[in-house]
C-alpha positions in Angstrom: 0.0 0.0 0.0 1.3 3.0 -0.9 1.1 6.3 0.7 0.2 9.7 -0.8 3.0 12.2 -0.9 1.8 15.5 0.5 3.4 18.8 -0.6 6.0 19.8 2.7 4.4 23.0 4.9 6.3 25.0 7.0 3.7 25.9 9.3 0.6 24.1 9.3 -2.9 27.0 9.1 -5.8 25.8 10.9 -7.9 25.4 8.3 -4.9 22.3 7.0 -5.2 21.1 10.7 -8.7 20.4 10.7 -9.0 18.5 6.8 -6.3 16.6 7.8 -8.8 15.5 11.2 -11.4 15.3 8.8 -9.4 13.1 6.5 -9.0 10.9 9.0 -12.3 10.9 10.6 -13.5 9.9 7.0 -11.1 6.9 6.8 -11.6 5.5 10.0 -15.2 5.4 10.4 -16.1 2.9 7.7 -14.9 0.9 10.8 -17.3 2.1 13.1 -20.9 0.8 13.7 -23.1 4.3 12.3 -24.1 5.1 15.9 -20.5 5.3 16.9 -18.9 7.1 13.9 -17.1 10.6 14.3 -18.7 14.1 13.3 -17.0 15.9 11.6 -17.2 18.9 14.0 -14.6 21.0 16.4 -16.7 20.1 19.5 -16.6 16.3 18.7 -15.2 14.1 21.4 -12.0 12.1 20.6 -11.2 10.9 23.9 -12.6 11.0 27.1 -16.0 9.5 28.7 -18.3 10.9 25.7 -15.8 9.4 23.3 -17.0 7.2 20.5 -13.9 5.5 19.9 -12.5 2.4 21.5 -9.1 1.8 22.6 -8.3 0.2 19.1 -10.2 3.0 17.6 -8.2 5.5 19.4 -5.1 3.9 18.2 -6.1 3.2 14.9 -7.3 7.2 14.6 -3.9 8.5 15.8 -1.4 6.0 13.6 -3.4 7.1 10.4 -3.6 10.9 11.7 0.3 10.8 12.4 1.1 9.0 9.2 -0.9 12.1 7.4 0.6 14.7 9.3 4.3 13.4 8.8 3.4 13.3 5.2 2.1 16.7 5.3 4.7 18.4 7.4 7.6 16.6 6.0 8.8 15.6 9.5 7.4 12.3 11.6 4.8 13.5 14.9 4.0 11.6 18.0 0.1 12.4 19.3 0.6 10.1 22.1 2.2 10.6 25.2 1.9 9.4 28.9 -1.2 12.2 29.3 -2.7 11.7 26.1 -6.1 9.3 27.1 -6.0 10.5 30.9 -6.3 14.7 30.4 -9.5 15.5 29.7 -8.1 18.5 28.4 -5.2 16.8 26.5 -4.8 17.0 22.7 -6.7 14.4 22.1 -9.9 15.6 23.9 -12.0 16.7 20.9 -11.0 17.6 16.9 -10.6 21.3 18.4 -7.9 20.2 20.7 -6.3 18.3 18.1 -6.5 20.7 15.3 -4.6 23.4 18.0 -2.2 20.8 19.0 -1.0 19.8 15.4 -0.6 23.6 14.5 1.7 23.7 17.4 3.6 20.3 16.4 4.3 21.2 12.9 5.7 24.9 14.1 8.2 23.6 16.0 
């Protein structure tokens, strides 16, 4: 399988931060049963007790969203960390969270 080649961005805009959610949401919930699928909205709930996504889901979200960003970027990323399913706040708290977060990675 072979992986798209995304132009390299210096800084990532918002507006690239959440397709690229999007993108993903859209790719991972042919998986899901339809009353568990992502919206595609800021306020939906990645992680967290309102959460539609199972541990495998979660995992499976952030290996294909890191895989996209890298490509995107031009530079690997790492969503998860020690906090990442425990902070209710965390990055991975809703596609608004997320979106911030990966405007921050790819600036750095």
């Amino acid at each position: 399988m072979s992986r798209q080649v995304r132009p390299v961005l210096d800084d990532m805009r918002r507006d690239q931060a959440l397709r690229l959610v999007y993108e993903v949401i859209d790719a991972v919930n042919p998986q899901l049963p339809a009353v568990r699928r992502l919206t595609k909205s800021p306020d939906t709930v990645i992680v967290g007790p309102a959460g539609a996504l199972d541990s495998l889901g979660v995992i499976t979200f952030v290996v294909t969203l890191e895989e996209r960003v890298a490509d995107a970027i031009g530079a690997p990323v790492q969503l998860l960390d020690d906090t990442a399913f425990i902070d209710a706040k965390g990055a991975l708290a809703t596609v608004d969270s997320l979106a911030t977060f990966l405007e921050r990675v790819s600036a750095a």
